[in-house]
C-alpha positions, 0 to 999 in steps of 0.5 A: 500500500502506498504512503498516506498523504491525505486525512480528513477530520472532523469530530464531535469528541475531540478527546485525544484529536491534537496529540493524534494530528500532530502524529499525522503532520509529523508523518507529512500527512495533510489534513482537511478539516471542517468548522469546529474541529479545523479551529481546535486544529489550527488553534494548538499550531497545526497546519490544516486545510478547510474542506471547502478550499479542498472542495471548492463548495461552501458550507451551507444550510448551517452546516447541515451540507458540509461534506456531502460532495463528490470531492469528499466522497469520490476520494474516499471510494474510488478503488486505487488502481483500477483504471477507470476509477483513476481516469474518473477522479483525474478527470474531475480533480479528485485528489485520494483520502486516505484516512478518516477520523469521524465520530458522530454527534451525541444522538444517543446522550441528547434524547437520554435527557429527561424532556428533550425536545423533538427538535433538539433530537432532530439535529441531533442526528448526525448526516455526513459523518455516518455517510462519510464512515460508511464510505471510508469503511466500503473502501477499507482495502485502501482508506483507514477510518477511525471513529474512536479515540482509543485506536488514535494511537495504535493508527499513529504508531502504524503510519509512523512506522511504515507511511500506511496501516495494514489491511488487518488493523484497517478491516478490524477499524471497517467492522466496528464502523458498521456495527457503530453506525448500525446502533446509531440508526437504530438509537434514531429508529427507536425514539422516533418510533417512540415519539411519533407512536405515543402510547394513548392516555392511561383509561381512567380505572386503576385496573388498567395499565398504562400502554405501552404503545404500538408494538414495533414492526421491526425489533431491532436489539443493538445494544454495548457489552456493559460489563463481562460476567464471571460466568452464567446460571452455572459455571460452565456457562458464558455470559455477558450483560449488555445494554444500559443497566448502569442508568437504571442501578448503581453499585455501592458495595460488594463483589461483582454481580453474577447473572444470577444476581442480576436477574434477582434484583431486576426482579426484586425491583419489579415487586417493590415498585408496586409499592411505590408511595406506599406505608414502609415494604420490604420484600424478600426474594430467592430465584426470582420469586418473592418469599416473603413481604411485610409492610409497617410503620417502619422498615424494620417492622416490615422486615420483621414480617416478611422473614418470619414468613420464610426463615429458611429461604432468604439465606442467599437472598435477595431483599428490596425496599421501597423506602431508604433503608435506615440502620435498625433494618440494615442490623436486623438484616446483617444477621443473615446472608443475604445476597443482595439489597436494593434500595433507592438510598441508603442512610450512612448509618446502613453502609457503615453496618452492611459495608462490614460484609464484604461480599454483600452487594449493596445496589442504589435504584436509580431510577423507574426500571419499569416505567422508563422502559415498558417493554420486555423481550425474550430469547426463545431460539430459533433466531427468534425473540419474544416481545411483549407489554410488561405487566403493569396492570393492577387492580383497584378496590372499585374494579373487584367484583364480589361474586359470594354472598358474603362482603369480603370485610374492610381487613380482608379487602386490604389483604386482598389488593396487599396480595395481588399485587405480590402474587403477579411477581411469582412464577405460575402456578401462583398463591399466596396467603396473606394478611393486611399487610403481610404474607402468611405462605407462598407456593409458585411454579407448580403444574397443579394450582392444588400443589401451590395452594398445598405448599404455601399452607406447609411453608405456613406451618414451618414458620408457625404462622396461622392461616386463620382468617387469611386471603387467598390469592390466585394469580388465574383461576381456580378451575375446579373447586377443590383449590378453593376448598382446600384454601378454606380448609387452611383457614383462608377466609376470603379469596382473590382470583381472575375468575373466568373458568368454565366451573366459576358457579361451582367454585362461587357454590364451594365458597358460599358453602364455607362463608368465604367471601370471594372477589374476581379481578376479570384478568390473570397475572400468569409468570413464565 
């Protein structure tokens, strides 16, 4: 390859541009230069040319046409040695660029802000610089583009060394200019789907979610390595997280999350934000499952009765709550191994004591995971990925409907919304028993719904708490009377579930024969 004689630069981040230049002068390699980036250059001594000298067209439409012409991109496509090319670009005074340094106005930061404007995301998006990369990146068996500052010096080194880069560096250069340009695109497809599709006003009842807007005709998932993991669910398995978790969570303390952990908190955060405003709650969860949750006037009161529900499973758990979390909670918590503890702050008082655990995670929530971002996908293989609303339906004391002859009392009414909006958080087959304010016995992911109910009554047993007066919650429905008589038999009094199954007259018949008091929500909470 022949000696580089010829550079175009233009920036938005100029981290590491002058040391970089003066490398490529110090080469004899000339530079052309737009706006911004050409003062910076010429301000620190360096020689540079305008690219409207080179072009002989000036910049118009407030920079908005700078680099889209023939001069620019001409030098940066013709193939070197082919003789039509050559005898095309001699013929109209296209002089080769053999490098281009370009990164990309900030799309992504820019509408990462809170109430950022359609039109400041508008010129946000960056026209000549991906045109120019793309160009540069087609033609890498002659012309080095560079669109990150981290490759300034290995690109330095090469050119000082040898007057060219090799073929390798320049082809591994090309592949990430089109993986760039691929996310940058897709950042810009992505809010403005999102601006121009808004989801329509929230419906008036409580029972109704806010939608999360038109489903895209094209899932498009092209998101940075955010950190390597030490492993997977196993450890034979690799894993990595990618995406944007460091703006939703911030960790304060403790040894590195696992893939587990991380699929833990995320669920830990979904719980607690349905309590968001609510009397102090505490949840405490294992494999994705709440085993436990309390509310009381303090922390520690919840805490007090979320453990007592399971004294066996939170050992490795993981504990989230929806206030800060003060040092009379944090003691009573550092008498355990936990695995995980999610708050939105954390007093002084609870670092100094759960800083003393090493290996606890301590992780700040930074902001709504499941407002900010009302969508959900999973892999299924296949190529193939499913996507769908999260759920974030609740239900509102208007929208249950009494189906027995007996009113749920105003006690069992509270346990009833206290409990569905726990038992949609665990993995179906789903039910909890549950007080006014806490869970009394938990079964989850079971195949028969009798099973849960069966287990929840036996984890009662074994924490010693009574079901005497209890709730029921069902996260679907009972389809056959027996899971309702069985929950009447443990003492459960009352009973929250979807209805909707074709027996619903014999499950009404089975709980008016025992004075259980019964409401339907009209829609499910099944968790796969």
């Amino acid at each position: 390859m022949s000696r580089i004689q010829r550079a175009l630069i233009s920036v938005f981040d100029k981290t590491g541009l002058i040391p970089f230049a003066q490398a490529l002068v110090e080469a004899k390699v000339e530079i052309l230069s737009t706006g911004g980036t050409a003062k910076t250059l010429r301000d620190h001594g360096l020689p540079v040319t305008e690219l409207s000298a080179h072009t002989g067209f000036p910049e118009m439409l407030d920079g908005r046409v700078k680099t889209l012409h023939p001069k620019v991109h001409g030098g940066l496509l013709y193939l070197r040695g082919n003789a039509e090319h050559e005898a095309a670009v001699q013929k109209h005074g296209i002089p080769p660029i053999d490098v281009v340094v370009v990164n990309l106005y900030p799309f992504e930061k820019t509408v990462a802000k809170p109430d950022v404007s359609l039109h400041d995301a508008i010129e946000n998006i960056d026209i000549g610089g991906p045109a120019m990369l793309r160009s540069a990146a087609k033609n890498h068996d002659f012309v080095t583009v560079v669109m990150d500052p981290c490759d300034y010096s290995e690109v330095a080194a090469q050119i000082k060394l040898h007057g060219h880069t090799s073929l390798e560096l320049r082809r591994k250069l090309a592949a990430r200019v089109f993986a760039r340009t691929a996310s940058y695109d897709s950042a810009i497809a992505a809010h403005l789907i999102k601006v121009f599709n808004p989801p329509p006003p929230a419906a008036t009842p409580a029972a109704t979610a806010r939608p999360a807007g038109k489903l895209p005709d094209r899932l498009q998932v092209d998101l940075p390595l955010a950190q390597p993991l030490r492993y997977g669910e196993n450890p034979h398995q690799r894993a990595a997280l990618y995406g944007g978790f460091q703006k939703y969570f911030s960790q304060l303390h403790g040894k590195e999350l696992s893939y587990n952990n991380i699929l833990d908190l995320t669920a830990a955060t979904g719980l607690i934000a349905e309590f968001t405003g609510d009397r102090p709650t505490l949840a405490i969860l294992k494999h994705t499952n709440p085993c436990g949750v309390g509310q009381g006037n303090h922390l520690k009161e919840a805490w007090d009765k979320a453990f007592a529900t399971d004294r066996q499973a939170p050992f490795g758990g993981i504990i989230a709550v929806n206030q800060p979390l003060d040092g009379e909670c944090a003691q009573a918590i550092a008498e355990i191994f936990s695995e995980v503890i999610v708050a939105p702050e954390f007093t002084a008082e609870a670092l100094a004591i759960l800083q003393k655990k090493k290996n606890l995670r301590l992780i700040k929530v930074l902001r709504d995971l499941y407002t900010m971002d009302p969508w959900e996908v999973r892999a299924v293989g296949a190529e193939s990925f499913l996507f769908q609303e999260r759920d974030q339906k609740t239900a509102g004391l208007g929208e249950l409907r009494v189906v027995t002859q007996r009113n749920p009392t105003e006690l069992e009414f509270q346990a009833m919304l206290f409990g569905w909006r726990i038992v949609k958080h665990l993995k179906s087959n789903a039910i909890v028993y549950v007080g006014p304010d806490r869970t009394l016995g938990v079964g989850a992911g079971q195949m028969s719904r009798v099973d849960s109910s069966r287990i929840a009554v036996w984890k009662a047993g074994e924490a010693g708490l009574s079901l005497q007066g209890s709730v029921v919650c069902s996260d679907a429905f009972f389809p056959f009377p027996d899971g309702l008589v069985a929950a009447a038999e443990a003492g459960a009094t009352a009973a929250i579930q979807p209805g909707g199954s074709v027996r619903d007259a014999e499950v009404i018949a089975a709980a008016d024969a025992r004075q259980v008091a019964m409401a339907f929500t009209g829609f499910r909470h099944f968790r796969h």
